[in-house]
C-alpha positions as CSV (number, residue, x, y, z in Angstrom):
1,X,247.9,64.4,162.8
2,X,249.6,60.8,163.5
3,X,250.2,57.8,165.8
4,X,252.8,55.9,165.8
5,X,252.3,52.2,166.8
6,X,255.7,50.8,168.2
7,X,255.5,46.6,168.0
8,X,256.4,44.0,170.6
9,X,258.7,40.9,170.5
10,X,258.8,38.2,168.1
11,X,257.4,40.1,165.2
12,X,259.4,39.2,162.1
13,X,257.2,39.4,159.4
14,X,255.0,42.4,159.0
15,X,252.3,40.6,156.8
16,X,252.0,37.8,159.0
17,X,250.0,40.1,161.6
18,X,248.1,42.4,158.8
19,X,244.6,41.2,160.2
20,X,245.7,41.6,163.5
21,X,247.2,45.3,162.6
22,X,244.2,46.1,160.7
23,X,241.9,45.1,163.6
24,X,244.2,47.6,166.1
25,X,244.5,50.4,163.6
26,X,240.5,49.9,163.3
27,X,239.9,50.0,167.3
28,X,242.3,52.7,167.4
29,X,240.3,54.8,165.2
30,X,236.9,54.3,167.3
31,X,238.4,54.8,170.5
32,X,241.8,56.4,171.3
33,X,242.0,59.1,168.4
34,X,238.1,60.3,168.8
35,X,239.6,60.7,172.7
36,X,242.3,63.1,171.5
37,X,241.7,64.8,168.2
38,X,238.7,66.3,167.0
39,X,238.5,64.3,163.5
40,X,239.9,61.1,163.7
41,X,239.6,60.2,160.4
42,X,242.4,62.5,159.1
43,X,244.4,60.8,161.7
44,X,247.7,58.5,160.3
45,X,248.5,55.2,161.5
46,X,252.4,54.8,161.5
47,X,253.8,51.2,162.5
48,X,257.9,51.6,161.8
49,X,258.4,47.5,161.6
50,X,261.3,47.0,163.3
51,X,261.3,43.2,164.0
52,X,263.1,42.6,160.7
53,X,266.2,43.2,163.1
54,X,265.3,41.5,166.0
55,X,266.9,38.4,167.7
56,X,267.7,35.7,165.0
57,X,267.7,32.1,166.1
58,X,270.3,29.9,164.1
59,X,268.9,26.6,164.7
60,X,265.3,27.2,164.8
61,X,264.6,27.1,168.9
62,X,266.8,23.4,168.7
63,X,268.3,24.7,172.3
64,X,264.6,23.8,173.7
65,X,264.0,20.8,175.1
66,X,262.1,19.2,172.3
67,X,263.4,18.9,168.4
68,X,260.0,19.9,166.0
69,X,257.2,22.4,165.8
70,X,254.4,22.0,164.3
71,X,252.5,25.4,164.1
72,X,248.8,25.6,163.1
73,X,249.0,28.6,160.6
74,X,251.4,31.8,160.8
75,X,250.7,33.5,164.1
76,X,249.2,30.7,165.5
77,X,251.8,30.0,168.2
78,X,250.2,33.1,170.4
79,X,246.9,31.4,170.1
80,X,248.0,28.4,172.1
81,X,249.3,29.8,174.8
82,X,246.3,32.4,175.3
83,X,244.1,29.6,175.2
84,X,246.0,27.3,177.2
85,X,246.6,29.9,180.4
86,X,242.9,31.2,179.7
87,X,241.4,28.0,179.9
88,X,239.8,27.1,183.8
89,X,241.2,23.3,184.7
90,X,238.0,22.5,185.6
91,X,236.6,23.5,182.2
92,X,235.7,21.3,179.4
93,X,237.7,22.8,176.1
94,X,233.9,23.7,174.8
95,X,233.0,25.8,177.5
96,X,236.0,28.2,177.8
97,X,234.4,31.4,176.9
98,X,231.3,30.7,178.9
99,X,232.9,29.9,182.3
100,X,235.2,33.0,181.8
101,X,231.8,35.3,180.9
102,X,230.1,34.0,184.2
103,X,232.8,36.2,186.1
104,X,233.1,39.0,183.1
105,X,231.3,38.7,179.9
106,X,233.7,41.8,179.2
107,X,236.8,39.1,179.5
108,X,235.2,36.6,177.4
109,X,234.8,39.4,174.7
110,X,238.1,40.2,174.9
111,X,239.2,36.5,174.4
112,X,236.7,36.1,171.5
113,X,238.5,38.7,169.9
114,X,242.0,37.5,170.8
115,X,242.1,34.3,169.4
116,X,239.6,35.2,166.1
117,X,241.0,34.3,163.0
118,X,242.0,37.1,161.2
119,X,244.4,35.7,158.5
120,X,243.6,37.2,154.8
121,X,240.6,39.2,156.0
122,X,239.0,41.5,153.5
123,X,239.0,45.1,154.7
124,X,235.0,45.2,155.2
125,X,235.3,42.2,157.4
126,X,238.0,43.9,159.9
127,X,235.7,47.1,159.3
128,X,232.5,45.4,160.6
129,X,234.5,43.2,163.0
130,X,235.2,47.1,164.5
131,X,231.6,47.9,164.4
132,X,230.4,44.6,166.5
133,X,233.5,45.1,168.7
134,X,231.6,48.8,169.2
135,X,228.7,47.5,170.0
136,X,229.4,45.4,172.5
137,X,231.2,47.7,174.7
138,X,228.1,50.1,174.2
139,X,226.1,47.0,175.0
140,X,228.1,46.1,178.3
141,X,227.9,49.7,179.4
142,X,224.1,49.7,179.0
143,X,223.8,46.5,181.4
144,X,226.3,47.8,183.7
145,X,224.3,51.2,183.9
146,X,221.2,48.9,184.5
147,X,222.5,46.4,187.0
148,X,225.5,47.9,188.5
149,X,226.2,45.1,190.8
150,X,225.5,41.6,191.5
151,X,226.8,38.4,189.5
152,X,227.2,38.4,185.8
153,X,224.3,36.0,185.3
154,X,221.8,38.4,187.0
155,X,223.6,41.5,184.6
156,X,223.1,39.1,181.6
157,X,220.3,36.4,182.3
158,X,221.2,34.5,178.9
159,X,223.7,33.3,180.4
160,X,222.4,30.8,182.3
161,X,220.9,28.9,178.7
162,X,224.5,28.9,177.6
163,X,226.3,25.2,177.6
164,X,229.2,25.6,175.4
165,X,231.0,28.7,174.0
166,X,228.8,28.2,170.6
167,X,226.0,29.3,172.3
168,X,227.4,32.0,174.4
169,X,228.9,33.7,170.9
170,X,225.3,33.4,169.2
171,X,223.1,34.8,172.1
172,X,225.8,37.3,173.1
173,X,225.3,38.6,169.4
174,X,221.9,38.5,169.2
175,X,221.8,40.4,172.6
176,X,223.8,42.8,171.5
177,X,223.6,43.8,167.7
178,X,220.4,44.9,166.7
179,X,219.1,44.0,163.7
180,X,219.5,46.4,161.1
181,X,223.0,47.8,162.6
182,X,226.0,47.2,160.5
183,X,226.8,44.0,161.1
184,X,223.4,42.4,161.9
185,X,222.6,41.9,158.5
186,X,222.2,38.1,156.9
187,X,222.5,39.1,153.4
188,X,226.0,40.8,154.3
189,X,227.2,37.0,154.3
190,X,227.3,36.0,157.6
191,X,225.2,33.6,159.0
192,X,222.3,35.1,161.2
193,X,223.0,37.9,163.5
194,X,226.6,39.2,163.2
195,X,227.1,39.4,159.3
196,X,230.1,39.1,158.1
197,X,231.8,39.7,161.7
198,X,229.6,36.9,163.3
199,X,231.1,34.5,160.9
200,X,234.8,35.4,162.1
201,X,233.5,35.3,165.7
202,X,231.2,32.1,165.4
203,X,234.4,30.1,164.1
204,X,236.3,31.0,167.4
205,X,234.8,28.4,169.9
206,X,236.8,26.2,167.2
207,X,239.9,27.8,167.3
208,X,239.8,28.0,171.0
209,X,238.9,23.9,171.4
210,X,242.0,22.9,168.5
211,X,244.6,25.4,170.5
212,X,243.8,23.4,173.7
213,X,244.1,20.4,171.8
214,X,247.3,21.1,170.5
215,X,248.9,22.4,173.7
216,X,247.7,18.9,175.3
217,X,250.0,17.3,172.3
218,X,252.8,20.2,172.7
219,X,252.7,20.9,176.7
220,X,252.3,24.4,177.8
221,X,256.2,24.4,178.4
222,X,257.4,24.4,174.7
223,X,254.5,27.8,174.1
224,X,255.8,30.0,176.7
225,X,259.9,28.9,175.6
226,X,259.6,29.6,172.4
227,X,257.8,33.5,173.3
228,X,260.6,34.0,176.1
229,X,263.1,33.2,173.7
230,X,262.0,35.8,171.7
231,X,261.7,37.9,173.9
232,X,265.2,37.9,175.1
233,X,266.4,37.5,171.5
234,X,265.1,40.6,171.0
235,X,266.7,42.9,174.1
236,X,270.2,41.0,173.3
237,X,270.1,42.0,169.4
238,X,269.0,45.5,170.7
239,X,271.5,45.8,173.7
240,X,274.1,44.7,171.2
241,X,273.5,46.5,167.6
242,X,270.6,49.3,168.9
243,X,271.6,51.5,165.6
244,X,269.4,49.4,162.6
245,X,266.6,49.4,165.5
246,X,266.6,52.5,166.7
247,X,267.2,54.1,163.1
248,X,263.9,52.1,161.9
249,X,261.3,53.4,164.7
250,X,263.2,56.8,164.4
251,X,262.3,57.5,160.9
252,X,258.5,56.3,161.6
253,X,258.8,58.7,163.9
254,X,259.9,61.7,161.9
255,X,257.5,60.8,159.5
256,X,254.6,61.0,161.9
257,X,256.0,64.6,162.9
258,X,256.6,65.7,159.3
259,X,252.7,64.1,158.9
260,X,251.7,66.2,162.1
261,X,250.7,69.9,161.1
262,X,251.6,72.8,163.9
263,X,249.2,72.7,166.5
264,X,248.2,69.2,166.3
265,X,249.4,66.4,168.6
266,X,251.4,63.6,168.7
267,X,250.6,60.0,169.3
268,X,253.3,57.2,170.4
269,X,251.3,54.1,171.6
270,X,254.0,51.1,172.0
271,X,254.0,47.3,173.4
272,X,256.8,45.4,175.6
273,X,260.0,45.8,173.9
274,X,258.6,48.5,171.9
275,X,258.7,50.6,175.2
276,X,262.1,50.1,175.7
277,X,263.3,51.4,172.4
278,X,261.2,54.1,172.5
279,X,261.9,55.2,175.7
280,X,265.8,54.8,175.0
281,X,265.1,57.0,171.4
282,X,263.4,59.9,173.0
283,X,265.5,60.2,176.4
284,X,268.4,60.7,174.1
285,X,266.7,62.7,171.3
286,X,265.2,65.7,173.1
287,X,264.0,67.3,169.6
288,X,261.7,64.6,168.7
289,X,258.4,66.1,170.7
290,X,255.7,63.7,171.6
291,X,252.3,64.8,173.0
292,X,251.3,61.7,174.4
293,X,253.0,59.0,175.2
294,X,251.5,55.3,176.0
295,X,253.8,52.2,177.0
296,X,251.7,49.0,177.1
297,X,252.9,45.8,179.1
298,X,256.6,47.4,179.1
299,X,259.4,47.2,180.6
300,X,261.0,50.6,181.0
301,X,260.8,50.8,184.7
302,X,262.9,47.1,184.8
303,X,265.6,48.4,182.3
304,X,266.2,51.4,184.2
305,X,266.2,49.7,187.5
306,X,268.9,47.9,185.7
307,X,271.0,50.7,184.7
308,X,270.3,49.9,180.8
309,X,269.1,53.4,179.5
310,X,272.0,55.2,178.3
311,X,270.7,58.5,179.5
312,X,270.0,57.1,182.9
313,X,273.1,55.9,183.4
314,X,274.3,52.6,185.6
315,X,272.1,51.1,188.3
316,X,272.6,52.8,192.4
317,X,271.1,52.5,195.4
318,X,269.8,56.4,195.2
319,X,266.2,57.1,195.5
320,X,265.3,59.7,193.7
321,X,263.2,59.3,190.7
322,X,264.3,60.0,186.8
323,X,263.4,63.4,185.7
324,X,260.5,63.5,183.7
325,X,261.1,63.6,179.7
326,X,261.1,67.0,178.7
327,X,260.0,66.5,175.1
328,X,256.7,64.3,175.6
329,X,254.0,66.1,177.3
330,X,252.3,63.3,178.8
331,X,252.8,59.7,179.6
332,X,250.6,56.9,180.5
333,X,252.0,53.4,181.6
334,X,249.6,50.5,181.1
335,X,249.7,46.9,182.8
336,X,247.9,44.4,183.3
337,X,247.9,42.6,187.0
338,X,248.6,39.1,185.4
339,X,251.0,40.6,183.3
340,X,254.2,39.0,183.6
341,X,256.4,41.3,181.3
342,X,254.6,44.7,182.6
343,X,256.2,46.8,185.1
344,X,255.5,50.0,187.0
345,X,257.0,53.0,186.0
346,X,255.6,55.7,188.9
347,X,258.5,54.4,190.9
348,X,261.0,54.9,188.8
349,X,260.2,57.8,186.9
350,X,258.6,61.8,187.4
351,X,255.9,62.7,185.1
352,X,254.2,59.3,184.2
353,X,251.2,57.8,185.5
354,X,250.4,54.5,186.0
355,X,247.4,52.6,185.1
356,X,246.0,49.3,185.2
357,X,244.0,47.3,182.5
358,X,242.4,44.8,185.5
359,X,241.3,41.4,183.4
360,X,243.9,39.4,185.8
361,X,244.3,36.9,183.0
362,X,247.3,35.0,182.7
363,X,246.8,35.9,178.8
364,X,247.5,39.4,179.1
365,X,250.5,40.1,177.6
366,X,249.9,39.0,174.3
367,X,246.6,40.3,173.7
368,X,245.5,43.5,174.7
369,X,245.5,45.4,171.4
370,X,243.4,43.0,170.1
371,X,241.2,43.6,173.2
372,X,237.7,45.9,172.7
373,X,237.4,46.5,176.2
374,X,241.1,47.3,176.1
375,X,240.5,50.6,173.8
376,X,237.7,51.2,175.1
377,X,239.3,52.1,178.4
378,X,242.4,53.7,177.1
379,X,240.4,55.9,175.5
380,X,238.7,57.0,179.2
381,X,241.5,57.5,180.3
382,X,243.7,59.9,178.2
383,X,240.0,61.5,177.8
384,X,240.3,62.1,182.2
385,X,243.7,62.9,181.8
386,X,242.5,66.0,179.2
387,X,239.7,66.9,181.5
């Protein structure tokens, strides 16, 4: 029993996303593989790193229209921009969370999360950073269930005693852990209600205040360059040399199937670029058999529209869609609307469904695998499409 976890864009260095990764895998484990195999915990988490041979930059981004960076920490760079698009102009950089909770609470989770520090996390923090993520969605459902419409504030009445995004983390954890659940526990070493994962998420309003800060000093221009740069870095170096590429998430793939015992199924989950390639791999490579397939803010409908898939051949003016892949039993296409790098792919292609992840936040692309609510409702729906 595996999953494979194909990466995005502008990932060079594998350990400069472990807390991220570990968080994902984590999330993974308490919603997607519970969805689809019967023990989860014997489940593998294979994540082929192929960004070691992605687009290389000689000078450094010089070709931008301004000569120094100066990043925060490693990974940092994706933190200002989320906060910068997520931000409200009318909002005060303290209040960010709590004027994005007063239209979802579920959004403002999701951006906790997101722009948490997770550098050089122990295991047990990521594990009860899971637990609270857990909790929360049960915690949303349970108001939702009670007050199934009306405004946010009447769903979760706290929210009208919350000035800055300080308070909303604190009374949204005390609302929704209960003492003596993992996590709620003050001896654990966190600092009241939360543990060890209320400490991660407390420092957040922080994080999210210095990134706005710093994309006042930067402008918003030089953060979204830099990630488009990489992005198209990355499809050139693939366009042009796809064989180091391909043979990486290949073999992560082979190992997931040599991992995957006869009857059990197999899991490809991959983001953006990550689509592409694996798209490209399996359309070409009808003996690698994937049970489900999941392509998350990709591009696979754009590249084919283009003519770039080998196996579909150049770009026409015919209708007709591309034959389903014969060797992946299902596939699910994820976007979100606000998504600028996620495409249909009903379109284009038989035997795919589409499906939308609505937050409408123009922070979507780079986040949702960090997002609870994001697994939560993946999970739903590959468990609908089993029903």
């Amino acid at each position: 029993m595996a999953l494979v976890f194909i990466h995005g864009i502008g990932n060079r260095d594998p350990g400069e996303f472990d807390g991220v990764t570990k968080l994902r895998d984590g999330l993974f484990k308490k919603h997607l593989l519970p969805a689809i195999y019967r023990d989860p915990d014997a489940v593998s988490i294979f994540s082929p790193h192929w960004g070691v041979h992605g687009g290389k930059l000689r000078w450094n981004h010089a070709s931008l229209p301004y000569s120094t960076r100066e990043p925060l920490s490693a990974g940092d760079d994706d933190l200002w921009g989320i906060a910068a698009a997520a931000a409200p102009l009318d909002v005060q950089p303290q209040a960010v969370l709590v004027a994005i909770a007063r239209s979802s609470v579920r959004n403002a989770i999701d951006l906790l999360f997101t722009c948490a520090d997770l550098r050089d996390r122990e295991p047990d923090e990521i594990s009860e950073l899971v637990d609270v993520a857990i909790q929360l969605d049960a915690y949303c459902r349970n108001q939702e269930t009670d007050r199934p419409s009306g405004p946010e504030k009447v769903r979760h009445p706290w929210l009208v005693d919350c000035d800055d995004d300080e308070d909303f983390v604190d009374l949204l954890l005390r609302e929704a852990v209960p003492v003596g659940e993992p996590g709620a526990d003050e001896a654990m070493g966190g600092k009241g209600v939360g543990g060890l994962a209320g400490k991660i998420l407390r420092g957040t309003p922080e994080r999210v205040q210095t990134a706005l800060a710093a994309t006042a000093a930067r402008g918003v221009r030089r953060l979204f360059s830099e990630r488009v740069s990489l992005l198209l870095g990355d499809v050139f170096a693939y366009l042009k040399e796809p064989d180091q590429i391909r043979g990486v998430v290949v073999a992560g793939i082979r190992d997931a199937i040599d991992d995957t015992p006869p009857g059990d199924q197999l899991v490809v989950v991959s983001h953006s670029m990550g689509g592409n390639i694996v798209y490209d791999i399996l359309s070409n490579s009808p003996e690698l058999h994937v049970d489900v397939l999941i392509t998350v803010g990709s591009q696979v409908g754009l590249f084919a529209e283009l003519g770039m898939f080998s196996s579909i051949g150049s770009a026409s003016t015919e209708s007709a869609k591309v034959p389903r892949l014969t060797n992946v039993d299902r596939w699910i296409n994820v976007m979100d609307d606000n998504d600028i790098l996620g495409y249909h792919a009903v379109p284009i292609f038989d035997g795919v469904q589409d499906y939308y992840y609505p937050t409408r936040e123009v922070w979507a692309h780079s986040a949702y695998f960090r997002q609870p609510n994001f697994h939560a409702r993946l999970a739903e729906r590959i468990s609908e499409c089993s029903s």
